[in-house]
N, C-alpha and C positions, 0 to 999 in steps of 0.2 A: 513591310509595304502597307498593313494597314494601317501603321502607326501616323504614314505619312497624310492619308486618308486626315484623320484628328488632328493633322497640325495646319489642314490649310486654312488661312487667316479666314473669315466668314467677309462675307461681303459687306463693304460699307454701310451704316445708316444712308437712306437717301437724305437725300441736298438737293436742291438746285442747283450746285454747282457740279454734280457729279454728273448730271443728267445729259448725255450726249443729242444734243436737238435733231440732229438730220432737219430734217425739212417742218419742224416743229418751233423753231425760231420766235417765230412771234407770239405762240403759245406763251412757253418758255419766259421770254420778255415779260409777257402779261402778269407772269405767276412773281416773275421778281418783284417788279415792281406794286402789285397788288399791297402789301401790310401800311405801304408809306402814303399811297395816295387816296385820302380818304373820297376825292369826289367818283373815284372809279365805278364799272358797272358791280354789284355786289352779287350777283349771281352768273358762275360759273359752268356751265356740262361739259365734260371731254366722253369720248367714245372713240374705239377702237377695238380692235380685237386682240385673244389674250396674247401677253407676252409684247404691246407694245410702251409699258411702259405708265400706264393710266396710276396704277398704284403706287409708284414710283413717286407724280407730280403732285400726288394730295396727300401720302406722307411727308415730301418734300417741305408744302408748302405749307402745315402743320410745325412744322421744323423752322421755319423761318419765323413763322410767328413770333413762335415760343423762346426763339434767337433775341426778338427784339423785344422780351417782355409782356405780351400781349400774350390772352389766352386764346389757346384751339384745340380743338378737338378732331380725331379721326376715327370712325368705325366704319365697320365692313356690314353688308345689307345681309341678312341671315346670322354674324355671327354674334357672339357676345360682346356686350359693349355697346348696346344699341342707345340710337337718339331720341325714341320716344318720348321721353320726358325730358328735353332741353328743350330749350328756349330762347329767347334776344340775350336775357343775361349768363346764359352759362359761357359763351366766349365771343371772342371778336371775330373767331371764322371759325366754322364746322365744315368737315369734309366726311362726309359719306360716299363707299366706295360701293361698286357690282350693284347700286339700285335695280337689277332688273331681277334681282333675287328677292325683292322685298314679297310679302305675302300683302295680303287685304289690308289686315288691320295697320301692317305698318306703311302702308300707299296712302289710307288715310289718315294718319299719322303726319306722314313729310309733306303732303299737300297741306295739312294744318299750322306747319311749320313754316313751311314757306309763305303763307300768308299773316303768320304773326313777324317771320324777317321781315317780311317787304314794310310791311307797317311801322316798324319798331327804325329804322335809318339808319341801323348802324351797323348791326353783326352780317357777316357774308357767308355765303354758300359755295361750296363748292363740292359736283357729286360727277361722279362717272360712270358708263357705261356701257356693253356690249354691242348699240346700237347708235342712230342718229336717232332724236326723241321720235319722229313721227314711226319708226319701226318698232318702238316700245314698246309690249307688251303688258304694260299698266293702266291705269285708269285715265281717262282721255283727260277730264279735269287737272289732272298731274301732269300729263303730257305737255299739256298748253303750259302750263305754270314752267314747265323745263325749259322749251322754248322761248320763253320770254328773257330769257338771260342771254350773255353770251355761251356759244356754242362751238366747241373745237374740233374738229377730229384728231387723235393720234396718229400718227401715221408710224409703222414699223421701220425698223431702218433699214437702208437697200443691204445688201450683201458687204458692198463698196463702200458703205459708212461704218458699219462692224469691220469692216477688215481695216481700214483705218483708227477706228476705236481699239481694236484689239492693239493693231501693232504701237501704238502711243499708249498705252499701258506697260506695255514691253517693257519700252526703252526706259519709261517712268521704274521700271523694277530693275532696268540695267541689263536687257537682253535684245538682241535682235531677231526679230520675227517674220520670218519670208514669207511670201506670199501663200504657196504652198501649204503651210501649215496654216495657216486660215482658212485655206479652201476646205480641205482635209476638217476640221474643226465643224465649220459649217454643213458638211456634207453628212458627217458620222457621230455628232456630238447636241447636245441640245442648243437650239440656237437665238435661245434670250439672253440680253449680252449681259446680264450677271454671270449665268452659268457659265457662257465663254471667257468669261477673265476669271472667275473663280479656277477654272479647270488651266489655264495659263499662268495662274502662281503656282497648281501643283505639279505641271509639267516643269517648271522654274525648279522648285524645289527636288524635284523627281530626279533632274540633269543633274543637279549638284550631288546626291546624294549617291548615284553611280558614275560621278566623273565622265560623262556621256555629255556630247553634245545633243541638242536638237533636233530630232530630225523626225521626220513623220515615221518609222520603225522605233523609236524610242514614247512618240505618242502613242500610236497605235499599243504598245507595250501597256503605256498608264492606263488607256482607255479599256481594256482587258480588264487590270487588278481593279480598276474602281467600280467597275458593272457587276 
């Protein structure tokens, strides 16, 4: 059993196209079409709370860059890999992720940044965050600088958009998926939708390996061995 644990596939690199919008659509839109339209707005903020998805769209849209030849960058505010010493020429777009984690030096760091992008006409920003700017907890001068771009929020997906996520996964693995077992999922299971289709290949996989169908006593079963 825990063998099976080790075999389940790991979740996708994010994409933009993997990204289930719900009501994030025009977001989404914005992030596609971003690399090709050079007159667009070059600064970006998304905010949301965690698990919906923010680290998803500025890996993503790192990923598309890099798709089309162009350089980008993405680092996370706190960890290793920081932006301090970039600049207009280190890529065509930088994404900095969790900015509400930055400390002093590096608030005045990305405010130094941001005003040698806006200057320089050509490299874009794109950073996310726990808040909408004005709830920020950084340096007011940063604040305004964030605001000055376009500004999104995330929104998490209703219940009723992962249950439709989930089950179109399913069927994309060749199963079908009641409703039941989404509820069930949702109710006892973590419910960031990586985790819910990760845990939906290893119930896939779980069924076949004991010739068992489906059924919420055979999750409930996995949901044991995996905890």
């Amino acid at each position: 059993m825990q063998q099976l644990l080790l075999d389940i596939k790991p979740v996708p690199s994010p994409v933009l196209a993997n990204f289930v919008p719900g009501r994030n659509a025009e977001l989404l839109q914005t992030l596609q079409n971003w690399p090709a339209e050079q007159a667009a707005e070059r600064f970006i903020y998304v905010w949301g709370a965690p698990g919906c998805g923010k680290s998803h769209l500025l890996q993503a849209t790192v990923a598309a860059y890099i798709q089309k030849k162009l350089k980008a960058v993405y680092c996370c505010a706190g960890k290793p890999g920081n932006f301090q010493d970039m600049d207009e020429n280190t890529a065509d777009c930088l994404a900095i992720d969790d900015i509400e984690n930055l400390d002093a030096p590096a608030q005045i760091a990305l405010f130094n940044l941001y005003n040698r992008l806006r200057d320089s006409g050509r490299t874009r920003l794109l950073m996310s965050g726990s808040a909408a700017p004005m709830y920020l907890q950084l340096r007011q001068d940063l604040v305004t600088r964030i605001g000055w771009g376009l500004v999104y929020q995330v929104h998490e997906l209703t219940d009723e958009e992962k249950t439709q996520a989930m089950q179109t996964h399913a069927a994309d693995c060749g199963f079908e998926l009641s409703h039941d077992i989404c509820r069930y999922l949702l109710r006892h299971g973590r419910r960031d939708l990586p985790s819910l289709l990760m845990t939906l290949e290893a119930l896939d996989r779980y069924s076949l390996i004991h010739q068992r169908p489906i059924t919420i006593p055979l999750l409930r079963e996995l949901l044991q061995v995996t905890t």
